[in-house]
N, C-alpha and C positions, 0 to 999 in steps of 0.2 A: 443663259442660266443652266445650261444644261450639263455646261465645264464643276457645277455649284452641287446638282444633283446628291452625289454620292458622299459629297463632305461632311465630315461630325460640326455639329455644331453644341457649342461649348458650355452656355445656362445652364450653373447646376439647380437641381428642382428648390432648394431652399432660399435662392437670391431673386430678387426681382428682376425682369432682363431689362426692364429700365434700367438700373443698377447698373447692371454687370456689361450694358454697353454705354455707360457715360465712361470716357476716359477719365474723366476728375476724379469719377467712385475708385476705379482702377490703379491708380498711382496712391489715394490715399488710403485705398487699404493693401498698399505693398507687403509682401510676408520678409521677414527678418530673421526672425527668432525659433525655434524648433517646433515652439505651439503651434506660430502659425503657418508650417507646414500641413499639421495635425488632419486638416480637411481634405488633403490632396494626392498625401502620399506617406507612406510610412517609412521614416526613419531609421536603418540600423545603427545598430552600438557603434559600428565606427564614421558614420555617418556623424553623430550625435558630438562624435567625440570631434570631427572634424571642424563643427562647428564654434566649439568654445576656443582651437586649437588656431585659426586660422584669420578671426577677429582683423588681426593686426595688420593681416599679408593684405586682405582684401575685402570691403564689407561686402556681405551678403544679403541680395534682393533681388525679386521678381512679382511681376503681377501677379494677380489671381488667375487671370486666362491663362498665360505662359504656364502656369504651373498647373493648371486642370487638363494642359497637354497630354502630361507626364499620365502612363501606364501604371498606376500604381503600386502595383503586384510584381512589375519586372526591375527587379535591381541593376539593370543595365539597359533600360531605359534611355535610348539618347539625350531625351532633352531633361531627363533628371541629372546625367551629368554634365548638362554646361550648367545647369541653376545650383546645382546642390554642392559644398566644396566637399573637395573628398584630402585624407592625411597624406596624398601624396605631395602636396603640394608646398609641403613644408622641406621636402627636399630641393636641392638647389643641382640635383641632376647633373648634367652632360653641359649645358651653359644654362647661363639665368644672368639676364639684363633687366634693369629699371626701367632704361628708355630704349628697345631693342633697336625701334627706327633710327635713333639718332636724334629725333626730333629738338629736342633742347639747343642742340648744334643751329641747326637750323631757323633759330629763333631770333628774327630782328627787334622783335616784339615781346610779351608775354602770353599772349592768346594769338599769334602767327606764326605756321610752320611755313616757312618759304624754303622748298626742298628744290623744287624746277621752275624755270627760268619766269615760263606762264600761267603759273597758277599756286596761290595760296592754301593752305589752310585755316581756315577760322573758328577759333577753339573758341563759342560762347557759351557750352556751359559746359561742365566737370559732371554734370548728373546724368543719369541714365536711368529707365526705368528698371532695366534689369541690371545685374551686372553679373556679365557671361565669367565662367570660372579662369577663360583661355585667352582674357583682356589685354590686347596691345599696349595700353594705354595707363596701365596700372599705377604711373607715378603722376596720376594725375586728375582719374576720376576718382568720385563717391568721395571727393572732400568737401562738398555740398553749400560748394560757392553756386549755387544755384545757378545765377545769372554772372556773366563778365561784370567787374565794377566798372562807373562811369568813365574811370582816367585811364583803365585799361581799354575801356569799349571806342573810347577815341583814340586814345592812340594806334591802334589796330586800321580803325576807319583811314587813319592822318597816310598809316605805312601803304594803304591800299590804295589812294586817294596819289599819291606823291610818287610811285611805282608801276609808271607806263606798260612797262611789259607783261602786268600782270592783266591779262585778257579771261580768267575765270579763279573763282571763289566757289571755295568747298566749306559748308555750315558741318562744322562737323563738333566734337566735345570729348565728353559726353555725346547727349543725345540731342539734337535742335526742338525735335518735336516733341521733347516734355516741356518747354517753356507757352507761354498762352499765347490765345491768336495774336492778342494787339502787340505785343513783344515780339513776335516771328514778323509781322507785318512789317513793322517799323525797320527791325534790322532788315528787309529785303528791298526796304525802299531807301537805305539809305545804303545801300550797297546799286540798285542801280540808279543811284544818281552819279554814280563817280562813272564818265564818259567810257573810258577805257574798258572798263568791266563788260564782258561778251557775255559769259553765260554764269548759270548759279546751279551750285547741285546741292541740292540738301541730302547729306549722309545720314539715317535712320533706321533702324532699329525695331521700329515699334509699328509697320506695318504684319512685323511676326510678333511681337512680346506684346500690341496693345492694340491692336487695326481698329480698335472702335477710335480712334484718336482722330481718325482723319474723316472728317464728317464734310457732306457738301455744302454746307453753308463757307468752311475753313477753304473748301479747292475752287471754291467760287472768287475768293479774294484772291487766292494763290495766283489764280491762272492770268492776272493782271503783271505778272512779274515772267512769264515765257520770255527767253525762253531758263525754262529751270528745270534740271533734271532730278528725278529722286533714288539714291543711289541704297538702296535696301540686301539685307543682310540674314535669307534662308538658309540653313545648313544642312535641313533632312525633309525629306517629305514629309514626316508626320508634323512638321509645323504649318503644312498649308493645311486649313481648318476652314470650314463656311463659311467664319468671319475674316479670316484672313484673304482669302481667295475674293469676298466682296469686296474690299478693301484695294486692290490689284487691281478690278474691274474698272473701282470708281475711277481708279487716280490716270487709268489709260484714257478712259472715256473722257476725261477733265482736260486731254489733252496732252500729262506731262510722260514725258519716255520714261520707264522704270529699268532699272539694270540690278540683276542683281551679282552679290559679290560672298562667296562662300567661301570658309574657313575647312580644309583637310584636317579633320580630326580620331586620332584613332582610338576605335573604339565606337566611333558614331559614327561618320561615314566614308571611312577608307577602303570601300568598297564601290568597285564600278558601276555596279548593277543600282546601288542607292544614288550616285550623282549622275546617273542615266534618268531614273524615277525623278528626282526632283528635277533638274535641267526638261525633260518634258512637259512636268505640269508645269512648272513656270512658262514655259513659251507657250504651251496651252492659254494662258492666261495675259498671252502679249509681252509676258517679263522677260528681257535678254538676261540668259545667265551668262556675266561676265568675268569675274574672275574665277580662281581657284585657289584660292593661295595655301602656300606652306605654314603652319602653325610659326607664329616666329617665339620667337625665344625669350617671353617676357618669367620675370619670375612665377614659378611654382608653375611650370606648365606642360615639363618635359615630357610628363606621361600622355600627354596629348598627342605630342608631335610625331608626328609618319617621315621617316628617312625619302630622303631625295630621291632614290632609290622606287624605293614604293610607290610615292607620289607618280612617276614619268612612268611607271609603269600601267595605274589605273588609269591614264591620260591615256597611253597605246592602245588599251581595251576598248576605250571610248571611241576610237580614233576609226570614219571610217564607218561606223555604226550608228553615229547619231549623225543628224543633219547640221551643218556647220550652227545654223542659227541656233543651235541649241549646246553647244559643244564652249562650254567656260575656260579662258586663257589660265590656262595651268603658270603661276608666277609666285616668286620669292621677292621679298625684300631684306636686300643684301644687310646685314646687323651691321648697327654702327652710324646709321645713315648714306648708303650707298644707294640708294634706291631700287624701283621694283626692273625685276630682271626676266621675260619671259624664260621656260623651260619648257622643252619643243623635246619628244621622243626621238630616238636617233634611227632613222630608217637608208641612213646610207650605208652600203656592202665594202663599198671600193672608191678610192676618190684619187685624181691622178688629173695633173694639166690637160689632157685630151678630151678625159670622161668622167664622168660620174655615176657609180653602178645604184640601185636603188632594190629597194623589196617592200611591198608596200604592206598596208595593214591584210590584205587578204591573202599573203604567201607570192602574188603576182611579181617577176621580174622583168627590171630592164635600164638601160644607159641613157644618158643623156650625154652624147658630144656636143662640148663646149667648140663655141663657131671660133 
């Protein structure tokens, strides 16, 4: 507990913390609309105007906790800009794709993305409880098909069931973990029924946007389905929170490996010193931070995205200075559906059949002769 010690914890005085830690209270009193900002954060004029203006490109919503994050007083605020749209995003920038991955290409199915040889994706539901402003996935969540339909949910099973070489499934959407226990149950037990099926990762969201969700009665049934990975989604330190950080704790202790997977955002943390800060307290807390990725290039996002450029270079800074365990695979996903591509900083001097000259992150030189 002592990783817990110095963490905000998030009960404002006017809700009951019964309340405010049932995830059901949480999802059903999602904020939408500018009022229901009104308790958390104050609004500017072009905020305001972002709002009515932007409708179309992408709905907007977040819990109550995610939003009691937000610094109220700071207009640049990290996690006020991924929840709140801002009017840049009605510009269509430098590139702006629908489906940047590719995914659609990749569709044998209508809820399976089959991108690599051994492993799925399975889109069962289009909702999330938040929806981050810098969303990969924009041609396809917050259309509030809640759950996959029955003739899509088998056929998905049939293509998984029929496709030997698929050795792991990714629950991903939307969000998995806003659908209910007996619903997550079912779809995990009939995903390992099918022989071939190795491992399961639930892609989620909502150990940062809603951590009251994952209660131990829910990782008591979970931990019947190991092995299953839960593959979650921190961006800045100020989203690990006392509830969030409990939350980490339990799902280690429950047995399932946590990894997480962060989004290069600038303006919010394209800076070394803030993915040094989070990549520690998360391994503090047993979390691998694993990726890093490049903002990709869905609509209205431009202003988000850090040049390639920038990104290999916060990586260098890193590099060296934090202990590997802790040190997130800096990766792009090629647009178009190419897939993901490490991006590795370049520390060779001199490179020739005999030898290879180097300089490492501390100034230090020297050769490698190739035998």
């Amino acid at each position: 507990m002592s990783r817990l010690k110095n963490l905000i914890k998030t009960c404002p005085e006017n809700i009951l913390a019964s309340d405010w830690m049932n995830w059901h209270w949480q999802l059903r009193h999602r904020l939408h609309q500018p009022d229901d900002f009104k308790p958390y954060l104050d609004l500017t004029a072009e905020e305001l105007g972002a709002f009515k203006n932007t409708q179309k490109l992408f709905k907007i919503q977040t819990t109550p906790y995610y939003a009691s994050l937000v610094n109220r007083k700071d207009p640049k605020d990290p996690i006020r800009k991924i929840l709140v749209p801002h009017t840049k995003e009605l510009s269509s920038g430098a590139q702006s794709m629908s489906d940047p991955l590719g995914e659609r290409r990749h569709s044998p199915c209508r809820r399976v993305v089959h991108r690599y040889p051994d492993r799925v994706l399975f889109l069962i539901t289009d909702t999330c409880s938040v929806y981050c402003r810098y969303c990969l996935r924009k041609y396809f969540t917050g259309n509030d098909e809640a759950f996959i339909s029955p003739k899509e949910y088998q056929e998905a099973l049939n293509y998984i069931n029929q496709t030997t070489s698929i050795k792991e499934v990714i629950l991903s959407g939307g969000d998995p973990m806003t659908l209910g226990d007996a619903r997550l149950i079912q779809i995990l037990t009939d995903i390992r029924n099918i022989d071939h099926v190795e491992i399961i990762r639930i892609a989620t969201r909502m150990p940062v946007v809603c951590p009251m969700r994952f209660t131990p009665e829910l990782l008591n049934k979970l931990r019947l389905f190991h092995p299953l990975f839960i593959m979650t989604h921190f961006n800045h330190p100020q989203e690990i929170s006392f509830e969030s950080a409990q939350t980490l704790e339990l799902l280690v202790d429950h047995g399932f490996p946590v990894f997480n997977q962060m989004v290069l955002l600038r303006g919010i943390n394209n800076d070394a010193l803030v993915v040094q800060e989070l990549s520690r307290k998360l391994l503090a807390l047993r979390v691998k931070p694993y990726y890093m990725f490049q903002c990709d290039p869905s609509e209205g996002t431009d202003h988000f995205r850090t040049s390639i450029t920038e990104s290999l270079q916060i990586q260098k800074e890193l590099w060296g200075k934090m202990s590997g365990l802790a040190m997130p695979n800096l990766s792009l996903d090629i647009p178009g559906g190419g897939g993901k591509i490490g991006l590795v900083p370049d520390f060779c001097t001199h490179k020739s059949k005999e030898k290879w000259s180097f300089k490492g992150w501390d100034g230090i030189e020297g050769d490698y002769i190739n035998p």
